[in-house]
C-alpha positions, 0 to 999 in steps of 0.5 A: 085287270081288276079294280078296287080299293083297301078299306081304311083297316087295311091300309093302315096295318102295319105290314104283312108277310108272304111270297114276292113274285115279279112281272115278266118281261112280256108285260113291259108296255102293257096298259097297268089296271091303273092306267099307266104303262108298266115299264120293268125299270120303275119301282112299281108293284102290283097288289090285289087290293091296296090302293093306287098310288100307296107306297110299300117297303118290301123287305126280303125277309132271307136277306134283309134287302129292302126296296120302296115301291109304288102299287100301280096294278092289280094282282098278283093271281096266283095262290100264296103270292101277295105283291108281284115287283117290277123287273127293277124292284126284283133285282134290287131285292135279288130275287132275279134268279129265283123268281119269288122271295119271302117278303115283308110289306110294311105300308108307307102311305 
């Protein structure tokens, strides 16, 4: 996994627009970029640079379900996805049986 951080302007836009995606099952137990275990029932997401810890409401934008998560890993790496949800995150939002969603990030802290 990679690390790092946002820099100050990032972090503190106000939110940003793209595709959601969720980890799969094979990743429960698995050591996070941060050092936690992924566990698929929290509220955790990965991010690609925010830092650990920042606390981001995801909105889906075709529904308007909303769910808060905490980022505890790096990615997601694949072209045009801009934040990867627990399994538990993704249902909140409704996206189990699809797998990916329009989503708004809309940072908290």
């Amino acid at each position: 996994m990679l690390s790092g951080c946002a820099d100050e302007s990032q972090a503190s836009s106000p939110k940003l627009e793209g595709v959601a995606s969720y980890y799969a099952d094979r990743f429960h137990g698995q050591t996070t970029a941060s050092g936690e275990p992924f566990d698929q029932t929290n509220l955790t997401a990965a991010h690609k640079s925010l830092p650990f810890g920042t606390r981001v409401v995801v909105t889906r934008q075709d529904n308007g379900r909303q769910v808060e998560v905490v980022i505890n890993d790096r990615g997601p790496f694949i072209e045009g996805r801009i934040i990867d949800l627990s399994k538990r995150a993704a249902r909140e939002l409704g996206m189990l049986g699809r797998g990916v969603a329009p989503v708004e990030l809309k940072y908290v802290r």
